[in-house]
Each structure stands twice: as C-alpha cells, then as structure tokens.
N, C-alpha and C positions, 0 to 999 in steps of 0.2 A: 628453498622457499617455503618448503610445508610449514617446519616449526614455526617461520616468522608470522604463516599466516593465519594461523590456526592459536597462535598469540594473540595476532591483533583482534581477531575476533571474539575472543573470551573477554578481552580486555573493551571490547567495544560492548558489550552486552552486562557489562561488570559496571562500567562507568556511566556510560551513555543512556543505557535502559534497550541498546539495539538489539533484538534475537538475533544470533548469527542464522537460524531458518532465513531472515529475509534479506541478510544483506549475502548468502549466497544462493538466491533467487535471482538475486538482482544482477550480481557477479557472473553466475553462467548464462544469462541472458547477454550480457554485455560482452563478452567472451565470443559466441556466435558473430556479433557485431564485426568483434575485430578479427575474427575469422576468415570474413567474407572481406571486408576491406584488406587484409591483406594475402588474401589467395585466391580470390577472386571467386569463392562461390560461399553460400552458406544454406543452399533450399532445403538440403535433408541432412546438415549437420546437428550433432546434439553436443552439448557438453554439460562433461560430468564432476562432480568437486565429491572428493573422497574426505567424508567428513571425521576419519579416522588418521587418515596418514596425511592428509592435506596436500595430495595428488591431486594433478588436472586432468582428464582426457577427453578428448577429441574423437566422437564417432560421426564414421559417414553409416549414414543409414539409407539402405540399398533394397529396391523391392525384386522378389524372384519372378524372370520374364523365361518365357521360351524362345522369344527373339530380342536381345539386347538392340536395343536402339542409342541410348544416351549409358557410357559407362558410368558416369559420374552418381547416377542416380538408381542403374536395374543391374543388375546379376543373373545370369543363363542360370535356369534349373540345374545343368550340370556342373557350374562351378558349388552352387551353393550344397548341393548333396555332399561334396566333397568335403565341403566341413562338417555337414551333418544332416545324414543319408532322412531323416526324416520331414527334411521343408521341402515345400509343396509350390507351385506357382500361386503369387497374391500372398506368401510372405514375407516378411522382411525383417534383415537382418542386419545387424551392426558391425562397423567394418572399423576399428581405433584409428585413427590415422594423424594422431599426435605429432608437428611437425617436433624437428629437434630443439628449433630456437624458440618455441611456444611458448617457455616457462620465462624468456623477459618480457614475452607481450602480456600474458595473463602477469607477471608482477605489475607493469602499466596500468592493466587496464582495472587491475583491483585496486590499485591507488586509486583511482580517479573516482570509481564504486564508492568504495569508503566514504571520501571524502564527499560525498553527494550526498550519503548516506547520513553520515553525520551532520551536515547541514541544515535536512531533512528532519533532521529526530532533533536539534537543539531549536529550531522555528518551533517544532510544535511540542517542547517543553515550555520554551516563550507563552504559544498564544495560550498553551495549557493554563500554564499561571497565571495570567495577565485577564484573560475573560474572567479568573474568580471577583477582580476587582471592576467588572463593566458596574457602573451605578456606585460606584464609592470613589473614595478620595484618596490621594495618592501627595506625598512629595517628590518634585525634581529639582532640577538645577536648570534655567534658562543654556543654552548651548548656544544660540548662533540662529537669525534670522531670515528671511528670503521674501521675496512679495508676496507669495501667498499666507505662508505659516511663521510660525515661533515654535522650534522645535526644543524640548522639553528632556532631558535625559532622566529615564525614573528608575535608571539602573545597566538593567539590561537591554534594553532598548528606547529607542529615542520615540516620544510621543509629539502628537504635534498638536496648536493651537490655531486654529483660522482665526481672522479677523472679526471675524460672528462672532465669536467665543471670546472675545476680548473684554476685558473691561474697560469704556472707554476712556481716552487721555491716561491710563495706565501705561507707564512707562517701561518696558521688560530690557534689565541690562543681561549681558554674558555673565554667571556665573552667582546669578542673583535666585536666591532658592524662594519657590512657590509653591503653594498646595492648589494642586488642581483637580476636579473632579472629568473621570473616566466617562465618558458618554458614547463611547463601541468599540467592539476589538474585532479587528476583523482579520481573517487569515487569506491573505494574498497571495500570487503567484513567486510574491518576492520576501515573501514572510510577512510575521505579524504587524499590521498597522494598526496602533490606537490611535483614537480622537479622545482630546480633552478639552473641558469649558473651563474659564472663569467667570462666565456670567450665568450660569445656568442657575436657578432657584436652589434645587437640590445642595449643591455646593454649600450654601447656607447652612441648611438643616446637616449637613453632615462634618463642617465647623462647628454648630452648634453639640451635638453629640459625641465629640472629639471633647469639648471646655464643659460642659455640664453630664456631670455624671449623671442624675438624675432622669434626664433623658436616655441617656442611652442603657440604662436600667429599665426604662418603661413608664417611671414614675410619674414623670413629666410626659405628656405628648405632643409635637408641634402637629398642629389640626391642618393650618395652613399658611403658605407663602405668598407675598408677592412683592416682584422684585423688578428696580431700576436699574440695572447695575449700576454701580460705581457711584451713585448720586443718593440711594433710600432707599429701606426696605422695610417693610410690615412682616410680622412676625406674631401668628394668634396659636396661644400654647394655652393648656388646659393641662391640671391637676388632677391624679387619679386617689389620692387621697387629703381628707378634708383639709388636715391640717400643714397638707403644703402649700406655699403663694408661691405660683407658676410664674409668675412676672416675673417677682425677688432673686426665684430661685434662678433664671439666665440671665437676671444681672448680677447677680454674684455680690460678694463683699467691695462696697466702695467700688461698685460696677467693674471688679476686673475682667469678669467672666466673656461678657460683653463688649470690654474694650479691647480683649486680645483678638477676639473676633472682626470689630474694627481695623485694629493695626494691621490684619490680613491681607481686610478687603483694601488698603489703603485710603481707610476714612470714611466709607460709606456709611450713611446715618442708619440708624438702626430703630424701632421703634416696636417696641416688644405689648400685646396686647392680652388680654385673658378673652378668651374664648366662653360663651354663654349657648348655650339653647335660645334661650330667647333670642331671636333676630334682633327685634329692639335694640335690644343692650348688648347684643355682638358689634353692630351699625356705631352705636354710639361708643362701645371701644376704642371702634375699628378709625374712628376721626380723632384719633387723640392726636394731637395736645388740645383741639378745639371740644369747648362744651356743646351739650347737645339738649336742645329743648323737649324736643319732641321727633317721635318718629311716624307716620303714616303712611300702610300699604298699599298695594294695588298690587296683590297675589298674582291676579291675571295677567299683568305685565310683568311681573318679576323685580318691580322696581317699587321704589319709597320716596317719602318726600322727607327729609330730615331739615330741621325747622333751629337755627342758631343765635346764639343772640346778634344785635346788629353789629357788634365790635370785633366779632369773631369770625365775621362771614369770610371775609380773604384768608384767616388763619385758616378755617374748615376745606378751604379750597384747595389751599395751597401755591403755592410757586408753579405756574403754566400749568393748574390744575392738578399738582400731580395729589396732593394729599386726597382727595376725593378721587382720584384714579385708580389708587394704589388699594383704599379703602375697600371699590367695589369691586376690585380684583378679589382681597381677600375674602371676603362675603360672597358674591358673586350675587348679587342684588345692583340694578342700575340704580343709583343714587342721586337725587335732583338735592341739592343745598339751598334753601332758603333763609332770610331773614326773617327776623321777631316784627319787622314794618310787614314786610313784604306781606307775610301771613294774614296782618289784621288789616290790611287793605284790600284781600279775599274776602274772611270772611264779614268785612263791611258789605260787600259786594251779594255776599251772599245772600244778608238779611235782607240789602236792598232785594234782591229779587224774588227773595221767597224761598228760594231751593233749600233743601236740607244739606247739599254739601256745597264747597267751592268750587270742588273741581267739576261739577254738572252746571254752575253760572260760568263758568271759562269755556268748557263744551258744547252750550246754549250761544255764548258770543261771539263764537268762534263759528257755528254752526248760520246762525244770523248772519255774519257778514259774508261767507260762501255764498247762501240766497241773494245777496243784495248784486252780488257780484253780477250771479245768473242773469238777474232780472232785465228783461227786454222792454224799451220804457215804450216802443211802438207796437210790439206784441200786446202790453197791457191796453194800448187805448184804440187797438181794433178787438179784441175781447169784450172791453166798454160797448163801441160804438154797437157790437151785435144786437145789445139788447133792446129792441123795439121802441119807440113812443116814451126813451126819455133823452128829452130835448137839451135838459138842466144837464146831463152829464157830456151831450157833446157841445154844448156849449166853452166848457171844462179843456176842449181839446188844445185850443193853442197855447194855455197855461201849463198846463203839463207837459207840453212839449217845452215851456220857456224854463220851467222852474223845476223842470223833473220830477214831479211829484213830491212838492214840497207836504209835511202834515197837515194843513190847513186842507191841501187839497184830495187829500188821503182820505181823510175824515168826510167831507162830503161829499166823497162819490161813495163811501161807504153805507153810510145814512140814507144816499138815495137808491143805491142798491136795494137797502132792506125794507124801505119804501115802496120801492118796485115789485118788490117780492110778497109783499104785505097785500096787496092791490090784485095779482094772481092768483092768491087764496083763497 
C-alpha cells in the first residue's frame, strides 16, 4: 500500500492543489479513530505515517509507574529500564503495537480521508472562484424549479433564484439561458451557495457595460438607476468627455445597443436620461417623454414642485404614477407634478392675498381653517360676556348662538369691543 499511497498523494497535491502535510494530518487522526473502534481502546494511542516509505505505525504510548495499576496505559520502572536503563518514573515511552491486519483498515480509512479531503478542497476552489464574481453578472442555463427557487446552472455549480429576485410574469423554462446578476456567495456547511437576482438595479448597469463599451472604459458613467422590474427603468448617464452624447451613445446605432438590453430583460422599457448638476435640468430630464415648464424648490424639504403643460400632466405622471416614481427615485428629490392651470390659479390666489409666494397663501389657508376648526363658538361668547357694561354685545348672544358668528356679527362685536376699549383709555 505504500507506493499506492504516497501516489495518491503526490497526485492529490499535483491536481487538487491538496498539501499531502494536511491530508496526512487528517489521515493519522482518523487512523486513531478506527483504532479504537476496532480494538477497543485508543487514550494513549498515536499513529505514525512514514512520509518516506509510506509505512503506517501504531504506538501505545505508556507512562513509567512504580506501581502498575491499568497495563494498557503505565509500565513498572523496571520493565521500562529494561529497554533503556535511563527512564525515570513520569516518563513515557512508546510501545509499536501495529496490529497485523491494520494495513486494510488504514487503506479504508484513507479512502474515505481522501475522499473528504477532496470534497473539501474542490467546495473551496468553487466558493474561491465564484465570490470573485459576488456584484457582477453571470450566464446560466434555467435547470429545474421548486416552490421556493429557480435553480440556475452557471457551470459548476447550480445558483439559485428566489421569487423576490424574479422578474415578474417572466416566464423561466428548462434549458432556457439567462444572465443573471450574483448578489452573495456564501460558504456553507454543504458547500458553496450563490444567490442571484433578476431584478436587482445593478443587473442593469452591468448589461449596460457588457453592450456599450464606452462605459465600461469609463468614458461614459451611469450616475444612477431606477428600476421596475420587468415593466421600466430610468437610466441617468453622464459623459466624461465634451464631445460624447451619453444618451446616443447607450442607444447605439438604430438603438441596437439598447434593444439587446431589452430583449434580455424580456421587453422592459428603458428610458435613458443625461444627467446634469443642475437639479432643475436633472428633474426635467428625469420626466422624459413629458415637457417640463418650470421647476421650484423647497431645499428644506428635499422636494420640488415641477409645473407641466395641461396636456402632459397624465404623461408626466405616468401609468399608476410610475413615471413621476421612478423620476424621484432617480433624483432622489420628492416631486409634486402640477399643471400650467393649476399654477396660475395659485398664483391668482397669491395676488389676491398679498403674499409674495403661493405656497405661504396655501399655508395661511390651510393654517385658517385648523383655527376655525379650534374655535369654541360658547368659549367666544362667555369671553364676550366678561367684559363689563356692554349690554350691545350681550344682547348679540342668542344670534351667535343661531347663526354661529355669521360676519355681520363678527364685525360688530368687533367695533364694540374697540369702542369698549376706547372709553377705558
């Protein structure tokens, strides 16, 4: 058995990348095992792997007693002198005790090492290689489904898809190849498990850098995403020099660039935008197809008021809001969409009252009507009544009770208030 084993081990460290150091660690550890399982002891056994001749031996290892109590484990001072007149009581010495038939159980029980071994070291060549790809994209081949997953074959190992990770009403047959983006690799008790999305943003951008060179050279940058799955997605790219159009250049000639991208996702719209510094003109990118009037901030709230014509207002919104969704996704600005009416029936509102903005006459009438809510119409007319020696305001009392302080009635307890007050001066 030597040659064959001390074969397999060259050959394991040749191929595999396994040190024969650890796979006969592992081996005379496992060796002790079946030692004891089959001879029923193994407290002060050792074994030895002869990394030259590819011998096995078997030592009892025996401590020197002046009174032997358990043979298995002490040796008399006087036997042990006998081998070698210089041990002392409190040493210990090793005793071979290699049974005859040992050499088919250590071949056993190194098969099974091995074989462990190599299981061991081909998992974590897997997760080796497979975490370089965590955050990037990947093609598989659809295998075969279950209620929870859609499990993915990307080679050498099968990846799996959750139902979060789907795109939805995307239809995954056997055998049907997909690009999918890696989102963690993790090393388990059972080997590597990867998770992969198809709806995750990134997946985008890493389609996108796949079909336009241009970006994944740098030249092009995508800024940022935001994404529906399976239904529309914003796409705001920016040019690092003057003379490239970042749009143009992800939609390619005769938009292939961008329909291959499509045909991926299985038809999700795409809506590619150029990225600005200016907020403004990011915002009004960012509602494309719809035109954009005007924009107005309110820093403090993080949010705008973006002002469209009346024909465009549903287009600016979109289908169940999503184009205005999707917009302040990619911005990240809360975005209120109004009309070109809507506007100028503010700021009519505005002149009426005087204020210098609209939105301080929306906050004044909004603010108004809170108070009117408060207001306690018999709190007000015992308040009234307090004030001494005017007879004219409680006369006032069962109207205001009738008519709730209609303005006729406002006005003249007003009047006789400052009357009242005129007269104490």
């Amino acid at each position: 058995m030597s040659k064959e084993m001390l074969n397999a081990l060259d050959a394991l460290e040749t191929e595999k990348g396994i040190a024969k150091e650890i796979v006969i660690d592992a081996l005379e550890a496992a060796l002790v095992s079946a030692y004891k399982r089959n001879y029923g002891q193994a407290q002060n056994v050792e074994v030895e792997f002869d990394m030259k001749k590819g011998n096995i031996h078997v030592y009892a290892v025996k401590e020197v007693v002046d009174v032997v109590f358990d043979s298995r484990l002490e040796v008399s001072i006087q036997d042990a002198m006998e081998v070698n007149a210089a041990y002392e009581v409190g040493d210990h010495i090793r005793f071979e005790v290699t049974p005859k038939d040992f050499g088919r159980i250590a071949a056993q029980t190194a098969k099974q090492v091995i074989m462990q071994r190599v299981r061991e070291a081909e998992r974590s060549i897997i997760y080796n290689e497979f975490v370089a790809y965590e955050s990037d994209i990947m093609q598989g081949i659809v295998e075969r489904q279950d209620n929870r997953y859609i499990y993915v074959n990307l080679g050498k190992i099968e990846a799996v898809l959750s139902k979060q990770e789907q795109i939805p009403n995307e239809v995954y047959k056997p055998h049907d190849r997909i690009k999918v983006y890696v989102t963690k690799v993790e090393n388990t008790s059972k080997g590597p498990q990867i998770f992969v999305s198809r709806s995750h943003p990134d997946l985008l951008k890493r389609l996108f850098e796949q079909e336009v060179p241009e970006i994944y050279d740098g030249t092009v940058e995508i800024v940022s995403i935001a994404r529906e799955a399976g239904d529309r997605a914003k796409v705001a790219v920016m040019s690092r020099e003057e003379n490239i159009d970042p749009v143009g250049t992800c939609v390619g000639p005769k938009g292939q660039r961008v329909q291959a991208i499509v045909n991926e996702l299985k038809g999700e719209n795409m809506d590619i935008v150029e990225y600005n510094e200016d907020p403004a003109v990011y915002i009004a990118n960012a509602l494309n197809p719809a035109q954009v009037v005007s924009v107005t901030f309110n820093e403090a709230a993080g949010s705008c008021v973006v002002v469209v014509p009346d024909y465009q207002l549903s287009l600016a919104i979109g289908k169940r809001g999503q184009n205005a969704r999707l917009a302040a996704k990619l911005t990240g600005f809360k975005i209120d969409i109004k009309s070109e009416s809507d506007m100028k029936a503010l700021e009519l509102a505005k002149e009426e009252a005087g204020l210098e903005e609209a939105a301080d006459y929306a906050e004044a009438v909004e603010a108004v009507d809170q108070d009117m809510e408060a207001v306690d119409v018999e709190e007000v007319i015992e308040n009234i009544e307090d004030l001494d020696g005017i007879e004219e305001i409680s006369e006032l009392d069962s109207e205001v009770e009738e008519n709730i302080l209609n303005p006729e009635d406002a006005e003249s307890m007003i009047e006789l208030g400052e009357e009242r007050a005129g007269h104490e001066e």
